[in-house]
N, C-alpha and C positions, 0 to 999 in steps of 0.2 A: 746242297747243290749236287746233282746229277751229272758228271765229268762227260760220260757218254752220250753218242749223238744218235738220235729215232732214224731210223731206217730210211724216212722222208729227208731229215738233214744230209745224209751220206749221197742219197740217190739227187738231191739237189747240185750236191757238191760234183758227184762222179760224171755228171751228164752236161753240167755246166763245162767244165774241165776237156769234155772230148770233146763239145762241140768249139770252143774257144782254138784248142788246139789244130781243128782243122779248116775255120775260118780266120784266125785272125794270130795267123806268124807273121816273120819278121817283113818280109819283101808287103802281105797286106796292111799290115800295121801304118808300115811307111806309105803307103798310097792312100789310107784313111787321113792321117794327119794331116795331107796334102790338098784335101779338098778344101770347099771355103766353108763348109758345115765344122769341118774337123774330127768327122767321125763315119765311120761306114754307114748309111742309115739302114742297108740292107741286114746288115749284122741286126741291129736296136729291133728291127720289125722283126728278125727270126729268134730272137732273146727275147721278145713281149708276147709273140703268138704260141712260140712251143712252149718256153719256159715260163712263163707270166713272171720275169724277172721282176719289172718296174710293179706289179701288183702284189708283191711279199707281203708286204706289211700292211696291207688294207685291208679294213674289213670285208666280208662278202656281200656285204649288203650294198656297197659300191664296187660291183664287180673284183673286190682283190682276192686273194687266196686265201687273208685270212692267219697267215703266221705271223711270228714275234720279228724283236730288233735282233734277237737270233739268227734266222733264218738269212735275213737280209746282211746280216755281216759276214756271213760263210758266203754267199754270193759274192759280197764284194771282195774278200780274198781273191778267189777264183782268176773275175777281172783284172785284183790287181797281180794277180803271176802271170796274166798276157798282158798287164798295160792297157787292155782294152778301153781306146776312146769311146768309151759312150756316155750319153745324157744320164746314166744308174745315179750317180750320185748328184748333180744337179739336180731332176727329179724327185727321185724315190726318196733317197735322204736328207731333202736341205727343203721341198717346197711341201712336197705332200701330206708330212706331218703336221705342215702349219697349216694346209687349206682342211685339215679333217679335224685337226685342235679349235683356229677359231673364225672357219667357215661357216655362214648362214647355213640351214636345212639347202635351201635352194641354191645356195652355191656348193655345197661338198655334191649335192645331185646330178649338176650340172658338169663338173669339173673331175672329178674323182675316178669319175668310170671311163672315160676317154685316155684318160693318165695311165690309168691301170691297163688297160689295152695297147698303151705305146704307141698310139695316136697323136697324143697331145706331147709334149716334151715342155717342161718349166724349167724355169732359174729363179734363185732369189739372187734382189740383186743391195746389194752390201758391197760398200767399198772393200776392195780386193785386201787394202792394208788393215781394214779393219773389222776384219770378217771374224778375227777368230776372240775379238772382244766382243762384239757383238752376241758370239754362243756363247761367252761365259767361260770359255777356256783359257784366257791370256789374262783375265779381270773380269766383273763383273760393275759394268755401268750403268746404272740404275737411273739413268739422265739421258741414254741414248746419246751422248755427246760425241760418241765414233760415226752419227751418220751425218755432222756435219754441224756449223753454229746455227742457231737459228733467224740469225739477219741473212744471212748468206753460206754460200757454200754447201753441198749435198745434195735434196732433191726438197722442193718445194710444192705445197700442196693449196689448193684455197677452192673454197666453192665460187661454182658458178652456175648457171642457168643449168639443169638438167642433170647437177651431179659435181663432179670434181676434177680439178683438173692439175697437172703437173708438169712442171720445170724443175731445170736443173741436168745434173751429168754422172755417171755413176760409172768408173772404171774396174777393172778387173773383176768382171761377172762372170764365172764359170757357164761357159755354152751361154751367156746372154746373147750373143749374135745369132743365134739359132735357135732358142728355144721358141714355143708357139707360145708362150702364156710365162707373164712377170710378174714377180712378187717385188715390188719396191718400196723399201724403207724411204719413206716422205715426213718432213714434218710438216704439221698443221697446229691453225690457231693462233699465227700471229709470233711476234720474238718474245714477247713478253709470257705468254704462256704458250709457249711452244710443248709438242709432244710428236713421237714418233709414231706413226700409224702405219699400216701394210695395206696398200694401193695394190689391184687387180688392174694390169695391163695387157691386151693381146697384143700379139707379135707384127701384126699390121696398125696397130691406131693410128690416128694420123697425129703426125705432128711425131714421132720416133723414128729415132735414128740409132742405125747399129754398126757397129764392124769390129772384123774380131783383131783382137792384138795380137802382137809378138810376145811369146811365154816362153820363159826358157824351159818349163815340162812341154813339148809340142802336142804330148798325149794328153794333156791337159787343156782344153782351148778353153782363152777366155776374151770376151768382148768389154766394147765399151758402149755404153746406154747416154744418148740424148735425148731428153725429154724438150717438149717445147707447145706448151697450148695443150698438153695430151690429153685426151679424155682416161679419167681411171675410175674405176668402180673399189669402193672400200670395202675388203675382207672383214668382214662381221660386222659390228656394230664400233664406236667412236669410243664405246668403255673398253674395248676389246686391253687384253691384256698381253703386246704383244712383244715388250722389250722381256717380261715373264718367261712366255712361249720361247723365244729365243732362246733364252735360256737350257731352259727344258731341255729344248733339242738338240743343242750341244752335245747331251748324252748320247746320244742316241749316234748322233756324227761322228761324233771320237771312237767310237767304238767301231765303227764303219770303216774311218778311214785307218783304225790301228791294224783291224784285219784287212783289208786292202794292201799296207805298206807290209805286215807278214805275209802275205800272199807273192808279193814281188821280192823279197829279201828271200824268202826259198827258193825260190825261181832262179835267179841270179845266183845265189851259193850253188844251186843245181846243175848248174851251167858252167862254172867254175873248178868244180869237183871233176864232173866227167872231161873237162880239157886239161887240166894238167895228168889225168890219170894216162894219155895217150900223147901229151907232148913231152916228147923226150930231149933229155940235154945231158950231157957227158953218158951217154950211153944208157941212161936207166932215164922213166918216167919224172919228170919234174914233182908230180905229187909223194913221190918217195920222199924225197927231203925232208928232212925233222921239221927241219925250219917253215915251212911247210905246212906238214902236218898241224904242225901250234896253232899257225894265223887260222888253219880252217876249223878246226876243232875249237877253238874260241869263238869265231863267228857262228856257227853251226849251235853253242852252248847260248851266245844270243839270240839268237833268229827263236829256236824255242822256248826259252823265257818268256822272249815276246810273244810268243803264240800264245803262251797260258796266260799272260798277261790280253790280250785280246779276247781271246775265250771268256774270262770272269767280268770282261767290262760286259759284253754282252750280253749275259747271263744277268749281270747286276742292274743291266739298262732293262732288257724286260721286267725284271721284277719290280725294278721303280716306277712304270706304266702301268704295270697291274694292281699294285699301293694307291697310286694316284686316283685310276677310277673306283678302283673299291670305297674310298673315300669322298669322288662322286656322287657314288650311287648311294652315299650312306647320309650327301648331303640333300638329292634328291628324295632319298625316302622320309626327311626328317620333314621335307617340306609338304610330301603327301598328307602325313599324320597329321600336320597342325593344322593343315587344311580340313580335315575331317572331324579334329576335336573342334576348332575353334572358327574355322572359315576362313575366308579367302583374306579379310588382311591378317590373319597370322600366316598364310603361307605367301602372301607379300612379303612379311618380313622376314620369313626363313628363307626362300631365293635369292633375297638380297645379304643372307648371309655367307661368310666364305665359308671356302672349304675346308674341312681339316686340316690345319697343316701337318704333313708327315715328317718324323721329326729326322733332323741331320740324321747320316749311318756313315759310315766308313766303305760304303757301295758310290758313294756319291761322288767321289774322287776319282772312282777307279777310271773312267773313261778319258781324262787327262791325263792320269798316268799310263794307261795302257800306250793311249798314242805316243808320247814322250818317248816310250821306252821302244816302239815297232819302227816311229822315224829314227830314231837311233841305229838300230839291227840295220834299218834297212841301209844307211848310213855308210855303214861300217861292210856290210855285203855287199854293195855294190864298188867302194874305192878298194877295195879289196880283189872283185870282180877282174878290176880295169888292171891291176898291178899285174893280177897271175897269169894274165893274158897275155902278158907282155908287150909285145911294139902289136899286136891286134886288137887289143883293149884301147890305145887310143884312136882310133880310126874311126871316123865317120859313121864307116858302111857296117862297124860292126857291132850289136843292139847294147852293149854292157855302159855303155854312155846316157842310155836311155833311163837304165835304172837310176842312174845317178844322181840326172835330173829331175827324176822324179820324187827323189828323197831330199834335193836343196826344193824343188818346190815347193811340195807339202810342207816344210817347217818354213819356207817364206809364207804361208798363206794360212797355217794352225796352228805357227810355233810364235818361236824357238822352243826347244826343248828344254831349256834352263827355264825358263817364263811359263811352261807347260807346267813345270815340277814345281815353282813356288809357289803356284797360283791354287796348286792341289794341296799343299803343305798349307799355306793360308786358309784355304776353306777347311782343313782339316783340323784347324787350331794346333798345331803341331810344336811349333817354337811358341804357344802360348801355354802350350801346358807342361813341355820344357824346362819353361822358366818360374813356374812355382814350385 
């Protein structure tokens, strides 16, 4: 592993950073959240034109730029040291992956390159409580049983004349009140053999219904989704493997939103540092104080942990994408050759064969613990924040509250962090090998 960041990472970072800082401080912050989007749109349109933020991680062949889960998580840092409400992560990190994983030819065509231009804005929509089983971070449900039973309750799906249609209610969807294009965990097939599929909804269907909720992160908007009679078009095919995919992409999420949560946890210690250095009390700077000194230098020794801790999930999440298809292409070229020694039903039955499975690593955890440990810092530098501030730390008007809730959010929405750490200890056989 390469520690060091290419010239393109630094210059992503340095240009995001200035233009952040002089679109979207405290006074615009507060006036984004206040809209009924929840988010500056003007900011998202000058973030998708100059910077091709939302197109990071797409290939070029759909208009993206073409980098790694790298790239896109030094972005979301960035966002998260301004709190920037925008559709980044809704989007870029939670839908895009899945409409380029197990999108028809004709829907990644369709959908992909508009996304990437920041035209289009997605959600997946996942019960809010039960978002972070769904990726595979808090457990791993192999039944889909977090998007609801299958008699009742979550979102319902069933064919009809001309395609498929859906009911049902799905709360705390990140930007689902705003996004143009939904990704909705539906079951189909009846209770008896029920299974979870990913339904394509636009933002106008008929028969949807949206509005966005109260969140105690306000930088965070999330909606709630009624479906009723809606027409939806199914992402890939009916074998599609999509409680899998979910999975998957968990990686890739945790690793997004760890550097995000270290993106705001320096931000806040940075803000903390230069206000006691210049508030004075018994005559000398309040940061003099020993005592002092300890709290911030502890936090400051977490806040970068967590960084390096985010760094390797990311690193580790690329290289798990690039294993994956290399084993792809190692399953498509098995099925070229048999095609060519033997014909076409041997390469029926090599298509229909899976893919290699790449086998566990000690990478594969990293992105549950990364985040475990950056909601933590972030945790601990912003209540920290709010104390050194003193009687201006809890006031309304001034942004160190912000951080705060932004750190009880994210682990109401991809935690706890105790639940983060067992769940990584479990997949890592850890207390299994322990115990022999």
């Amino acid at each position: 592993m390469d520690a060091r960041f290419t010239d393109e990472q630094d210059e992503i970072r340095r240009t995001l950073r200035e233009l952040l800082t002089k679109r979207c401080g405290p006074e615009k912050l507060r006036a984004a959240v206040d809209t009924p989007a929840g988010h500056d749109r003007a900011l998202w349109t000058t973030l998708a034109e100059r910077l091709g933020l939302p197109a990071l991680a797409l290939p070029e062949a759909y208009g993206g730029v073409g980098c790694s889960a790298t790239e896109l998580a030094l972005a979301c840092e960035e966002t998260g040291r301004a709190l920037a409400p925008t559709p980044l992560l809704a989007t870029a990190v939670l839908t895009a992956p899945l409409l380029l994983a197990l999108g028809t030819g004709a829907q990644r065509a369709a959908l992909l390159p508009p996304l990437a231009s920041g035209h289009l804005t997605a959600a997946l929509a996942v019960p809010g409580p039960a978002l972070a089983t769904a990726l595979a971070l808090t457990g791993h449900d192999r039944r889909g049983q977090w998007a609801g039973g299958g008699r009742a309750g979550g979102v319902q799906a069933r064919r009809a004349e001309g395609g498929w249609r859906l009911y049902g209610q799905v709360e705390q969807v990140l930007d689902g009140h705003s996004a143009h294009l939904l990704v909705v965990a539906a079951h189909a097939g009846g209770f008896a053999r029920s299974r979870v599929l990913p339904f394509l909804v636009r933002g106008d269907a008929a028969g949807l219904t949206r509005a966005r909720q109260t969140a105690l992160d306000a930088t965070r908007p999330q909606g709630r989704i009624q479906l009723r009679d809606t027409p939806a078009e199914l992402l890939g095919g009916e074998a599609v493997a999509f409680l899998a995919a979910l999975a998957r992409l968990g990686d890739t999420a945790a690793a997004c939103l760890a550097a995000e949560a270290v993106g705001a946890a320096d931000r806040v210690l940075e803000r903390t540092v230069a206000y006691v250095a210049r508030r004075e009390q018994f005559g000398r700077p309040v940061g003099s104080f020993q005592a002092v000194k300890h709290r911030l230098a502890d936090t400051y020794v977490q806040v970068q942990a967590a960084r390096s801790a985010a760094y390797y999930a990311a690193w580790a999440t690329t290289e798990a994408i690039a294993a994956d298809a290399l084993a792809a292409d190692a399953t498509a070229a098995c099925a070229i050759a048999a095609e060519a020694a033997v014909g076409p039903a041997a390469e029926a039955t090599a298509a229909r064969a899976p893919a290699p499975a790449r086998a566990p690593a000690p990478e594969d955890t990293a992105g549950g613990l990364a985040l475990a440990q950056a909601l933590e810092a972030l945790r601990r530098a912003a209540a920290e924040g709010i104390q050194l501030h003193g009687g201006i730390g809890f006031t309304w008007e001034h942004e160190a509250h912000l951080y705060f809730k932004r750190a009880a959010g994210d682990e109401l929405l991809f935690g706890p962090v105790h639940r983060l750490r067992a769940h990584a200890a479990d997949a890592a056989h850890v207390f299994e090998e322990a115990g022999t």
